[in-house]
C-alpha positions as CSV (number, residue, x, y, z in Angstrom):
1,X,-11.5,44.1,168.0
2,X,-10.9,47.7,168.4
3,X,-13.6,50.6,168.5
4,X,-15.1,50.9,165.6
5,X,-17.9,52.8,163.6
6,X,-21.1,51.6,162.7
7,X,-24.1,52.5,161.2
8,X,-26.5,50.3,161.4
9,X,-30.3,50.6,159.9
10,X,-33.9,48.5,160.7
11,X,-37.3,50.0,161.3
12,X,-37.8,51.1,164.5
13,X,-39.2,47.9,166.1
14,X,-39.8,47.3,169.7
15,X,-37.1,44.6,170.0
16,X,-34.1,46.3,168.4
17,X,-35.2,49.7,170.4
18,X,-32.6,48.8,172.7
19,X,-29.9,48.5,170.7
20,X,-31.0,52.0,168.9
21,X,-31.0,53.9,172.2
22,X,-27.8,52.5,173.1
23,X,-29.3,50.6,176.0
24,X,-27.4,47.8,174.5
25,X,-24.1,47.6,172.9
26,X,-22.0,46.0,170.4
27,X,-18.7,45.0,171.9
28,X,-15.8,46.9,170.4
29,X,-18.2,49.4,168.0
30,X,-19.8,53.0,168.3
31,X,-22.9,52.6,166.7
32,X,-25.1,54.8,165.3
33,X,-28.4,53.6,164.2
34,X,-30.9,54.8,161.6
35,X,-33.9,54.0,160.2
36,X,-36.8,55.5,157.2
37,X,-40.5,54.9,156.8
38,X,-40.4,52.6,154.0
39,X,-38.0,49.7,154.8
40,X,-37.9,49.0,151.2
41,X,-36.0,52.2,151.4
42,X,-33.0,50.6,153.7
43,X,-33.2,47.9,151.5
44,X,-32.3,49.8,148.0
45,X,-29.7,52.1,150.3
46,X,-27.7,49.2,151.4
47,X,-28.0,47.3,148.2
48,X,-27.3,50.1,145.4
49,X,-25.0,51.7,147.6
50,X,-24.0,50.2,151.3
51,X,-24.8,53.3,152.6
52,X,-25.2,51.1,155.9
53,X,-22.4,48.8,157.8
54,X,-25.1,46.7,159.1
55,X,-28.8,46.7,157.3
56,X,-32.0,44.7,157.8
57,X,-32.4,43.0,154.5
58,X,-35.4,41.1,152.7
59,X,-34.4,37.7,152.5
60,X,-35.2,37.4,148.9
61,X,-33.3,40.6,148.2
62,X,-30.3,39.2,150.2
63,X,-30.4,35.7,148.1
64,X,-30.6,37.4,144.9
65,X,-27.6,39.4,146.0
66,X,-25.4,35.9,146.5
67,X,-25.5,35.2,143.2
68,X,-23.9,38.6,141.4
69,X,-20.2,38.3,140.8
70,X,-19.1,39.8,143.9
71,X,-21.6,38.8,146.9
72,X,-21.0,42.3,150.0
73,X,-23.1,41.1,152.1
74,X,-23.0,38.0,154.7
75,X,-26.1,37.5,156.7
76,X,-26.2,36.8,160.7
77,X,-29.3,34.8,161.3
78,X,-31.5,37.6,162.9
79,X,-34.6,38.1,161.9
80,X,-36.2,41.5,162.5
81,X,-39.6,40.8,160.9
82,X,-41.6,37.6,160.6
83,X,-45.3,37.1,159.8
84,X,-47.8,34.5,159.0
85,X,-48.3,34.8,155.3
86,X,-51.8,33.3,154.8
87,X,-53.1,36.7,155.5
88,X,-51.3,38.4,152.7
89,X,-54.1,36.8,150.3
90,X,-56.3,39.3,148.7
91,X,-59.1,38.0,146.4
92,X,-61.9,39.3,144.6
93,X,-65.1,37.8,145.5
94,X,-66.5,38.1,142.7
95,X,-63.9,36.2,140.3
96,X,-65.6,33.3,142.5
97,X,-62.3,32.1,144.0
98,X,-63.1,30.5,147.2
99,X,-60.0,28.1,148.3
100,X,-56.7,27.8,146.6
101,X,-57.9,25.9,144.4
102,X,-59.5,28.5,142.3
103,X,-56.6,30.5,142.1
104,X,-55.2,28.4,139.0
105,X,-55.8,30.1,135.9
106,X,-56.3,33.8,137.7
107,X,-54.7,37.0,137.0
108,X,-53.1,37.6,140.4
109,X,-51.1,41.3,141.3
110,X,-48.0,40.7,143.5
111,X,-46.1,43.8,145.1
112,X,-43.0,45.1,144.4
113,X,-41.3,42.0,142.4
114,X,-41.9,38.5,141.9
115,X,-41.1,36.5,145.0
116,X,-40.9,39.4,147.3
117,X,-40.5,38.3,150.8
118,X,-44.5,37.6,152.0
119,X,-45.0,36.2,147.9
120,X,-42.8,33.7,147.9
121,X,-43.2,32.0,151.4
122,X,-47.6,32.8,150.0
123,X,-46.5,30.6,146.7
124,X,-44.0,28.3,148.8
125,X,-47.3,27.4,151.2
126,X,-50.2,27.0,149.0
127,X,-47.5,24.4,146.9
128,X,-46.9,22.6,150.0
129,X,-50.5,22.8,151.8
130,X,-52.7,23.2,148.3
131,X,-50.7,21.7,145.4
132,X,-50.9,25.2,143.9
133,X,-48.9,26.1,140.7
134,X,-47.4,29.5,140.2
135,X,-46.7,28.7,136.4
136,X,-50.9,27.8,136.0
137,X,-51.6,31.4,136.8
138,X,-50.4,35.1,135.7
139,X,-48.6,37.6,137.5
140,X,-48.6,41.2,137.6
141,X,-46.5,43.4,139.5
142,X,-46.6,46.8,140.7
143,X,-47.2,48.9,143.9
144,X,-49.9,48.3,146.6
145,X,-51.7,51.4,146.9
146,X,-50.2,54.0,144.6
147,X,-48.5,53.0,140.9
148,X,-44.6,52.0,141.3
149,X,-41.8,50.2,139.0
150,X,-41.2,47.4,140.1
151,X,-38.1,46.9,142.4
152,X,-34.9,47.2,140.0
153,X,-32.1,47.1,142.8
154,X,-31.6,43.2,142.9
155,X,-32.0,40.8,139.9
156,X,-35.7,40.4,138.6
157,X,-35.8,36.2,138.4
158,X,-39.0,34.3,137.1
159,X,-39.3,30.7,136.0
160,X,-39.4,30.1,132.3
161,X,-43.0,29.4,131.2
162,X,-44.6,32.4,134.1
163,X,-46.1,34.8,132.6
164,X,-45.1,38.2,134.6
165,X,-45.8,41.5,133.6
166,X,-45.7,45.4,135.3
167,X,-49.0,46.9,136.1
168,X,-49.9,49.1,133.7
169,X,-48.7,52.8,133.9
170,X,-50.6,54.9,136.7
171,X,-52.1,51.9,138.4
172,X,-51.9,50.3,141.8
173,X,-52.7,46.6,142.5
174,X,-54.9,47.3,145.1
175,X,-57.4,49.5,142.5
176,X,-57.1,46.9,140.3
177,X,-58.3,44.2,142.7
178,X,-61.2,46.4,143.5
179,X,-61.9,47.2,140.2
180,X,-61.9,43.5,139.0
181,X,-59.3,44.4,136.6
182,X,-56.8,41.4,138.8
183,X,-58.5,38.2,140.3
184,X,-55.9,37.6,143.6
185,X,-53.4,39.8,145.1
186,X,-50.2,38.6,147.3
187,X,-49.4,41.6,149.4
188,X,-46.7,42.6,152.4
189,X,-49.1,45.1,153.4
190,X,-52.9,45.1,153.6
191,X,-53.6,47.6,150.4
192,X,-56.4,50.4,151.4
193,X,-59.0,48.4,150.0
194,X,-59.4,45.7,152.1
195,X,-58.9,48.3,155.1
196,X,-61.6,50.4,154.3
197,X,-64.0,47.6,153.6
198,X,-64.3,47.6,150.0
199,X,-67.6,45.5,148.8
200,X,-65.8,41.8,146.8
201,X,-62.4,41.9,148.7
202,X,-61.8,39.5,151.5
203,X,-59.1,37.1,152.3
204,X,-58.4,33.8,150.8
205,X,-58.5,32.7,154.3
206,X,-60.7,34.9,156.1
207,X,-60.1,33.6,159.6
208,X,-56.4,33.4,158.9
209,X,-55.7,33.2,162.1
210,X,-56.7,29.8,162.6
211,X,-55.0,28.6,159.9
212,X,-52.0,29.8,160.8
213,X,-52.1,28.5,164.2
214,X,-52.7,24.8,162.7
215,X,-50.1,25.6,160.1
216,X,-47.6,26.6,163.0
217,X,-48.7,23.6,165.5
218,X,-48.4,21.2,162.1
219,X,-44.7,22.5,160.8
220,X,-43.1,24.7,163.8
221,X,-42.5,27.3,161.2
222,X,-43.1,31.2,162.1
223,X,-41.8,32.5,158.6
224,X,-39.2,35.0,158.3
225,X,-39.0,37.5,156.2
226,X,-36.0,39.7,156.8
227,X,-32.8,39.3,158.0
228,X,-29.5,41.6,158.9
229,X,-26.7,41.5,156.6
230,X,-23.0,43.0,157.2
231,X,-20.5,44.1,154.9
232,X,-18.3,41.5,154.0
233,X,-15.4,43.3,153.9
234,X,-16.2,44.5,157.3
235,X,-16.5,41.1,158.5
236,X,-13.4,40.3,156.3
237,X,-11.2,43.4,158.5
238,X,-13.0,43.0,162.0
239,X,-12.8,39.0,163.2
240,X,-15.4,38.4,165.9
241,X,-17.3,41.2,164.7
242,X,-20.6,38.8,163.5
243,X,-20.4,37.4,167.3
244,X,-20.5,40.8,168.7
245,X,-23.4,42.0,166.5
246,X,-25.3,38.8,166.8
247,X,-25.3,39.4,170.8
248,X,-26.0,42.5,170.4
249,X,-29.6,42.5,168.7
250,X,-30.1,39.0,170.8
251,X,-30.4,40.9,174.1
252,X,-32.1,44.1,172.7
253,X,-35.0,41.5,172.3
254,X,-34.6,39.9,175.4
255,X,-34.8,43.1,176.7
256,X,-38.1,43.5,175.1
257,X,-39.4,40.0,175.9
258,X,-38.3,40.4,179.4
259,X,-40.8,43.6,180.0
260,X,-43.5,41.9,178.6
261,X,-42.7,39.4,181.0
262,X,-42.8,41.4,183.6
263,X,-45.9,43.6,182.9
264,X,-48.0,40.3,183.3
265,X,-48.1,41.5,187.1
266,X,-49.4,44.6,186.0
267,X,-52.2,43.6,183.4
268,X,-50.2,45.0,180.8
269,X,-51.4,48.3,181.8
270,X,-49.1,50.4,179.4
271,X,-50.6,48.6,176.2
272,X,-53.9,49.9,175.1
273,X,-55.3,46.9,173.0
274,X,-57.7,45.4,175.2
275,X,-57.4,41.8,176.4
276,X,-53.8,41.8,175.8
277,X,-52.6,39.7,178.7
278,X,-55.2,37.0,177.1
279,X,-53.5,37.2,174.1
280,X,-49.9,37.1,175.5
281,X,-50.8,34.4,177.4
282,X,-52.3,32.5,174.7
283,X,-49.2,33.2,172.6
284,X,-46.9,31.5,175.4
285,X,-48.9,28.5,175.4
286,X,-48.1,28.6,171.4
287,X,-45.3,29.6,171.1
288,X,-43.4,29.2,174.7
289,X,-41.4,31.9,176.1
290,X,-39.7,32.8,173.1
291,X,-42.0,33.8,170.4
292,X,-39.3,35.3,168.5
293,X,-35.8,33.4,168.2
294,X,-32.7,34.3,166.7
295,X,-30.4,31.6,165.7
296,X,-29.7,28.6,163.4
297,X,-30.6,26.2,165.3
298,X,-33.8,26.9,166.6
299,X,-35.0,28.1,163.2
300,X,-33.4,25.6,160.9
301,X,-36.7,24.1,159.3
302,X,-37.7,27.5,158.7
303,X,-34.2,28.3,156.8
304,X,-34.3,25.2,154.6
305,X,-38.0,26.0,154.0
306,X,-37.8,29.3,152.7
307,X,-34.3,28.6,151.0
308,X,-36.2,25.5,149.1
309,X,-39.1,27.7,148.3
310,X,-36.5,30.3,146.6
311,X,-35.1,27.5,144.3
312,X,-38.0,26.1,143.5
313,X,-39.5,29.2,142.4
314,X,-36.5,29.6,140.4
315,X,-35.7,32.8,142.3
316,X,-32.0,31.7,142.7
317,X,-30.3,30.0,140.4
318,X,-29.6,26.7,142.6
319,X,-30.3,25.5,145.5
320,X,-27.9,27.1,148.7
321,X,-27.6,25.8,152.2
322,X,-27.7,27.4,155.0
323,X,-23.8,27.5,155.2
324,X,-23.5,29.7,152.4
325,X,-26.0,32.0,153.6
326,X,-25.0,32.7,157.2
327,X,-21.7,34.2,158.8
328,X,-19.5,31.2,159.5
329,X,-19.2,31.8,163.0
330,X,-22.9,31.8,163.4
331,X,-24.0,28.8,162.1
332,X,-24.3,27.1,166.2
333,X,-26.0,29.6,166.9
């Protein structure tokens, strides 16, 4: 493979730092890499207009994307952001829900779309762990903190029978969840509300971090929510390209994961949260020494979880396998 350009975009996280300030390389490529505030923003850039060679990608958005007439984009199984989605639970106190359970029946805001990344592994979990029932409730989608349309850039998929509508014009979810005016909110991001301390909101799960340690012990998933996609043409002009880029983002994090190693000798001393060899420690004994992995292999349960949860949700039109998702050359990784 011959020098090439790239421009490749994620957020600025710690473990693809190295790959942004060139510390690492792609074999064969020039890259330059870029990034924006709102990853939602790389998101609709690649998407609407593949302003990118190489973009981090919401799963969701990436499997709606499979299904237009002419699929662009191939994944390579890296995944930039992954969280616990028990958290991402916002209730109302004072709608009386208390567990699961009570969410049947409620008037719940989701952010962005319906099945955005942390909604549908939220739905996908309370179904598995709760018996919940999407269809039993009603949806309402719109922006966190300030009023937004919802996301228009990828196909807007519901099951027949679920009631979804916008938020009304000039209203924010997390307002409305204050207000009473929603029961439940599913959110990527914590909306102001529950930061400040707002009287009535709390978690469904308020010590969420618990549960998501049994959760994690019980099914050895972390979930994922976002992955890196390439052109397909690229991929189509540049064999071996998908290996390159795959090693690439693998050691920027193992350059990350090897300073944290290191720093163990030196009580973290660079990282001002208090405690935090106690955490890191208690995350190896959780996790081991990779936390984080890239890969097929060691992430298949989690990649025929979240691609099950996406069917069943009726999110994608059938059920696809993990063949269809990744680059070809990946998939023993």
């Amino acid at each position: 493979m011959k020098d090439i350009e790239l421009r490749i975009a994620t957020l600025p996280y710690e473990h693809t730092r190295a790959l942004a300030d060139g510390t690492v390389t792609v074999d064969g490529a020039r890259v330059t890499h870029e990034s924006t505030p709102l990853v939602s923003d790389i998101f609709e850039r690649m998407v609407r207009h593949e302003e990118f060679d190489v973009a981090e990608l919401g799963l969701t958005f990436y499997l709606r994307t499979l299904e237009l007439d002419d699929p662009r984009f191939v994944a390579i199984p890296v995944f930039p952001n992954r969280q616990f989605r028990h958290s991402a639970i916002f209730v109302n106190t004072a709608s009386g829900i208390e567990k699961p359970a009570d969410l049947a029946g409620r008037t719940i805001g989701e952010f962005a779309l319906y099945g955005h990344d942390a909604g549908f592994w939220a739905k996908g979990i309370l179904s598995d762990e709760y018996g919940f029932s999407p269809e039993r409730s009603r949806w309402v989608v719109g922006g966190f903190d300030w009023p937004m349309d919802p996301f228009d850039f990828v196909p807007q998929r519901h099951p027949e029978g679920v009631e979804v509508t916008r938020a009304p014009a000039g209203k924010a979810l997390g307002p409305m969840l204050a207000a009473g005016e929603i029961d439940a909110l599913i959110s990527a991001d914590v909306p102001r509300c529950a930061l400040d301390g707002t009287p009535r909101i709390a978690r469904l799960f308020p010590e969420y971090r618990s549960v998501e340690t049994a959760y994690y012990r019980r099914t050895g998933i972390f979930p994922m929510m976002h992955t890196v996609v390439v052109r397909r043409e690229l991929l189509d002009r540049h064999p071996g390209l998908a290996r390159a880029l795959y090693r690439a983002f693998d050691e920027a994090k193992k350059v990350t994961t090897e300073r944290y190693r290191q720093a163990r000798a030196f009580n973290h001393m660079t990282v001002m949260a208090p405690w935090f060899g106690e955490l890191y420690e208690e995350n190896r004994s959780l996790f081991g020494d990779d936390a984080w992995p890239y890969g097929v292999t060691a992430n298949r349960t989690a990649i025929d979880t979240f691609l099950r949860y996406h069917h069943e949700q009726a999110l994608t039109r059938r059920l696809l396998t993990c063949e269809e998702v990744f680059a070809p050359d990946l998939l023993t990784t």
